[in-house]
Residue, then its C-alpha position, 0 to 999 in steps of 0.5 A: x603482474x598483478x598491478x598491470x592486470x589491474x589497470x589493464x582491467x580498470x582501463x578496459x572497464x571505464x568506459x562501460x563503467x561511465x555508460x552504466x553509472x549514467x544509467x543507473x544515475x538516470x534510473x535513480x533520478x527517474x525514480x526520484x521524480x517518481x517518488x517525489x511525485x504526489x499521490x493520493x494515500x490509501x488507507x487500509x481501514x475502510x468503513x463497514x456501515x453506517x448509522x444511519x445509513x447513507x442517503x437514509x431519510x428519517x421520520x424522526x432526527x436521530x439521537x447519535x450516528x455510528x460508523x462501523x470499520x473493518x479493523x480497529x481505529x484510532x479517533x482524532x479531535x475531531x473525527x466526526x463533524x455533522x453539517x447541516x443543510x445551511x453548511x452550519x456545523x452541528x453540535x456533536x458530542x465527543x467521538x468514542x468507541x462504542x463500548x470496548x468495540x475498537x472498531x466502531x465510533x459513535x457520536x451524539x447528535x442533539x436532542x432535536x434536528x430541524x427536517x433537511x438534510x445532514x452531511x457527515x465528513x470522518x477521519x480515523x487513523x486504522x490500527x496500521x497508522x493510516x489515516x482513512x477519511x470519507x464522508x455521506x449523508x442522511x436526511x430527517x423528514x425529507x431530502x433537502x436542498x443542503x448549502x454544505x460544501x464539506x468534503x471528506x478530509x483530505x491530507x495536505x500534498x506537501x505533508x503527503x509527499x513529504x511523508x512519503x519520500x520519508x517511508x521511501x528513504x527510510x526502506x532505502x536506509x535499511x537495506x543499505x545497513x542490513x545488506x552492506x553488513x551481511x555482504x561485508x560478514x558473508x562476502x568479504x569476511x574482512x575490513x571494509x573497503x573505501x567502496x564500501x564504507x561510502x555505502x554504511x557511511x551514507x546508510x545509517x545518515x539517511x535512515x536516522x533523519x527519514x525516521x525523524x521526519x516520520x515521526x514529526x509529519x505523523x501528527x498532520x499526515x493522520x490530521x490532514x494538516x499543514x507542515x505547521x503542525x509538524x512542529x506543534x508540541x501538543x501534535x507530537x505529544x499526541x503522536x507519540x501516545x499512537x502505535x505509529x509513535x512509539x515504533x518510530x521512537x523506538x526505531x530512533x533509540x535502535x538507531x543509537x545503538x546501531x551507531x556504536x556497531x558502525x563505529x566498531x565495523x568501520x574503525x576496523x576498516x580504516x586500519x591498513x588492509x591488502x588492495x583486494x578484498x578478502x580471499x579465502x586462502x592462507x595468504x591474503x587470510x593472515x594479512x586480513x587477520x592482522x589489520x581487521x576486526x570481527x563484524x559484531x556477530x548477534x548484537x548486529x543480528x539481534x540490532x537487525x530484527x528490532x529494527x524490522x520489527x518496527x516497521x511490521x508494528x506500524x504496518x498491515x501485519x500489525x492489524x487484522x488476522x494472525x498477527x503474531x504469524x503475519x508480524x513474524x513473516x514481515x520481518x524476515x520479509x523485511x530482512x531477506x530483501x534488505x540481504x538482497x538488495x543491499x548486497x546487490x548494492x554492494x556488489x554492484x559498488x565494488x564492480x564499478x569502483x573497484x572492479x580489480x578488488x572484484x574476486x569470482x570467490x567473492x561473487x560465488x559466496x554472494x550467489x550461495x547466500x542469495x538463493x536463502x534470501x529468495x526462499x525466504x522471500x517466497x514463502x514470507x511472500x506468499x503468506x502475506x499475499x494470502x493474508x492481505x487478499x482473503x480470495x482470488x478475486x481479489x487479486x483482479x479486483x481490488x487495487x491491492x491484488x492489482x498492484x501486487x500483481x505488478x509487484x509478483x512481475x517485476x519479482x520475476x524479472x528481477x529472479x530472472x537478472x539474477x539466474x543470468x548472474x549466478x551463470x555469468x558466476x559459474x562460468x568465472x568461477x570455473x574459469x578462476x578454478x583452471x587458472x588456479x591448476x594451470x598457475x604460474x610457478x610462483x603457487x596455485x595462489x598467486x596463479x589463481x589470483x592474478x594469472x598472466x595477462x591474459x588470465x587478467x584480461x578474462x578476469x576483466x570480461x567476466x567482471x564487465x559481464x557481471x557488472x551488467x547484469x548486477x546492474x540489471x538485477x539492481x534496478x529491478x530490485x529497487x522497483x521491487x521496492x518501490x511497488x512493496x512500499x506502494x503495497x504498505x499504502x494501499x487497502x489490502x484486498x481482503x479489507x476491500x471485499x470486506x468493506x465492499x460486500x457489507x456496505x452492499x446491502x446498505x449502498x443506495x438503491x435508487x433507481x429509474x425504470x422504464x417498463x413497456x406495455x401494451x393494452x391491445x388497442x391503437x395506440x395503446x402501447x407505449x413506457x412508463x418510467x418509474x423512479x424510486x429515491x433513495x430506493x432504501x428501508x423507511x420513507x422513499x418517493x416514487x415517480x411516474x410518468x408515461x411516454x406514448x408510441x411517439x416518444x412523448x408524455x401522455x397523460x392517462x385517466x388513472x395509474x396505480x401501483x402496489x409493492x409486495x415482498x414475496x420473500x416475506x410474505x408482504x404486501x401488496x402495499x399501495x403506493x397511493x400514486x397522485x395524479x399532479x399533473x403530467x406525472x404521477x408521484x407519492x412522496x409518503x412511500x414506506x417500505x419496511x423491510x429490504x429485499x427484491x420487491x415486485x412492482x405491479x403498475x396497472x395503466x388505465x388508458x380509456x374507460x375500459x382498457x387497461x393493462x397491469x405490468x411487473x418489475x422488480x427493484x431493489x430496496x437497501x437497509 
């Protein structure tokens, strides 16, 4: 009766079954692509200031530049490079820390820089083992044309996607080891079946060579170099030495010892155990007893949290504030998704390969344990979402917020999947309940287990039921994944206020401003447009040129302007404006201090008639 039940069940499943294994390989391939597809790379340290500033034009070269970041970072050979305005590179001392400050990098610069213009292009790697890169420039004694071409370094695509697939498989892996093991110690609580042993048997092959893979595209993906260097002995050296290095070493010793537990659990398996998973009855217990061995216990547990804890050393809870909190919460973050969504795994496995095996015991015993894993979740979630934004306006304005965003729907969606699977439990578990009162002769066991054939026959409806929705929950499980693996990339929100509100002051200022007046005569109105570059502290030029009641240059007997800063109580300073010819301009405009200056311009159209108008700009640090 059981064996008819099963085919009957197998039958009736197989063509759903092949419907949904084409979904989900068409999914799976749609997100292959995805992944596969290249993108630029956040960096999660952004640059706080500079000195000089950017745009900064000085009287007199400097004698070394300083870059300040929101967090600790590491330098490379060649971090900084200065580029003169004939695109020659410039000889620069060696950059260092300033100091014991691991946020801030210094260089010297040469005694004397002729006048013109200097590109600056950085790379550092912040303290979360992502490379962050930019570029800016200042001049010495007045803007100038610059020949220079350089940009800020960028990663090379292959090395970028390479490295990317690698963080991807790895995340993959994980869950695959952690979540078929508990689903296996919590569910089956037995040997693993052919179903399952596929998944171990592919978990621990594909975590060990994404991890290699990481650590030797470490070296070029900091560098912005090519593959070459993956191989370069000098470039993995270095890599080892870095914080990324050595939890990725570390990782790949874990994964040693992981092996001999793997072994241990699937040479349980392979030992002769019933067609059926194990039930929580006397029966089918006993039987189970004879041929399987216990999953190691605290080894595996204690196995499970290094392993986490590798990827929170080399990520953002590594970095900025609360780290040991913000380490803590990644790796039971890291470990509660890994018991979902592996489990998922699994139990979407054993409902298409072996949907006879599928018991409502086993299901229910899944649904307990889920409940603890979105708790976890939750409020790990909810801690480092705090932590990564810093504000609400972060969460709509900053990139980070966006996508967390993203990641806070699809979380929705898929804890909606999986209310729909524990009712689709519920219901099988209540119908597997009167089966087991209303059995046949042979015991509540048997009755409960195999039934009549119509019990098989509902047995089977429940199963493509929950296969469905299993399946539903699984794919929005792996978008879940993916968009946290995007989260792990992208500048936490909190780094980006920070970086944005202290860059502010020193952002440039430059500005064109167009201010009408009017003396009171025909034709005495009319624009003037007043353009001041680079609008920051020091030396500025400042431009002016009036427009008559038709739109055109006009020129005019005299125009005078002066600045004051009322806040400091400066000025008014003249800027000492000269007549050049259609336009009025001074290139030797100092101002001191940043603030909101007041300009007064005053415009002379006649012998007698004249007007003085005010507009306030802007000047940065």
């Amino acid at each position: 009766m059981r064996e008819r039940g099963q085919r009957q069940g197998q039958g009736q499943g197989h063509g759903r079954g092949q419907g949904g294994r084409r979904w989900l390989f068409g999914s799976a391939a749609a997100l292959i692509l995805l992944l596969l597809a290249p993108a630029p790379a956040s960096a999660h340290a952004a640059l706080r200031a500079t000195d000089p500033g950017d745009g900064t034009v000085l009287d007199s070269a400097p004698r070394r530049l300083t870059l300040s970041f929101t967090e600790t970072v590491a330098l490379l050979d060649d971090s900084v490079r200065v580029i003169d305005p004939a695109d020659r590179p410039v000889d620069t001392g060696r950059a260092a820390h300033a100091g014991d400050r691991s946020d801030t990098v210094r260089v010297g610069l040469p005694a004397r820089l002729a006048d013109g213009t200097y590109t600056v292009a950085w790379r550092v790697v912040s303290a979360d083992g992502h490379p962050v890169s930019g570029a800016f420039v200042f001049s010495v004694g007045a803007p100038s044309a610059t020949a220079a071409t350089v940009a800020a370094p960028t990663e090379d695509p292959a090395v970028a996607s390479l490295y990317n697939t690698a963080r991807y498989a790895a995340y993959g892996g994980l869950a695959l080891l952690v979540g078929v093991t508990v689903f296996l110690a919590a569910v089956v609580r037995g040997p693993a079946p052919a179903a399952l042993r596929g998944l171990l048997t592919a978990a621990w092959p594909t975590l060990l060579p994404s991890t290699a893979a990481l650590l030797l595209l470490r070296g070029p993906y900091a560098r912005g170099t090519g593959l070459a260097d993956a191989l370069d002995p000098a470039v993995l050296t270095a890599t080892l030495t870095t914080r990324p290095g050595a939890a990725l070493t570390t990782r790949l010793a874990l994964l040693a010892a992981a092996w001999a537990l793997l072994r241990r659990l699937l040479g349980a398996s392979a030992r002769p155990h019933p067609a059926r998973l194990v039930e929580e009855t006397g029966e089918t217990a006993n039987t189970t007893a004879r041929g399987a061995r216990p999953v190691p216990g605290v080894p595996a547990v204690a196995l499970a949290v290094a392993l986490a804890l590798t990827w929170a050393a080399a990520e953002h809870a590594s970095a900025g504030i609360q780290v040991p909190a913000a380490m803590t919460s990644s790796v039971l973050h890291l470990l509660a998704m890994g018991v979902w969504l592996g489990g998922l795994t699994a139990l979407l496995t054993v409902a298409y390969r072996a949907p006879g095996d599928l018991t409502a015991a086993h299901v229910a015993r899944f649904s307990r344990l889920a409940p603890a894993c979105v708790a976890v979740l939750a409020l790990t979630g909810v801690y480092q979402s705090w932590r990564s934004l810093g504000s609400w306006d972060a969460l709509t304005g900053t990139t980070y917020g966006r996508v967390l965003l993203v990641k806070l729907g699809a979380v929705t969606a898929l804890l909606s999947a999986a209310a729909l699977s524990r009712r689709r439990v519920r219901g099988w578990a209540a119908r597997s309940a009167e089966g087991a009162v209303a059995g046949p002769a042979e015991g509540p066991v048997e009755g409960a287990v195999a039934g009549p054939a119509e019990g098989d026959a509902g047995d089977d409806g429940h199963r493509r039921a929950l296969r469905r929705s299993v399946l539903a929950e699984v794919l929005t499980g792996v978008a879940v994944l993916v968009v946290t693996t995007l989260l792990t990339i992208t500048l936490p929100g909190r780094a980006a206020s920070e970086s944005a509100s202290a860059a502010t002051p020193d952002a440039p200022t430059s500005s064109s401003t167009l201010v009408p007046f009017d003396v009171g005569t025909p034709n005495g109105h009319g624009k003037v447009q007043l353009d001041l570059a680079p609008g920051r502290v020091g030396r500025n030029q400042l431009q002016a040129v009036v427009f008559g009641p038709d739109g055109g240059i006009v020129t005019v007997p005299e125009l005078r302007l002066t600045l004051a800063l009322p806040a400091q109580d400066v000025g008014p300073l003249d800027a000492a404006l000269e007549n050049r010819g259609g336009y009025w301009a001074t290139d030797r405009l100092r101002l001191p201090l940043p603030g909101v200056w007041t300009m007064r311009i005053t415009i002379r159209t006649s012998e007698i008639d004249q007007v003085t108008v005010e507009r306030r700009v802007r000047v940065g640090a």
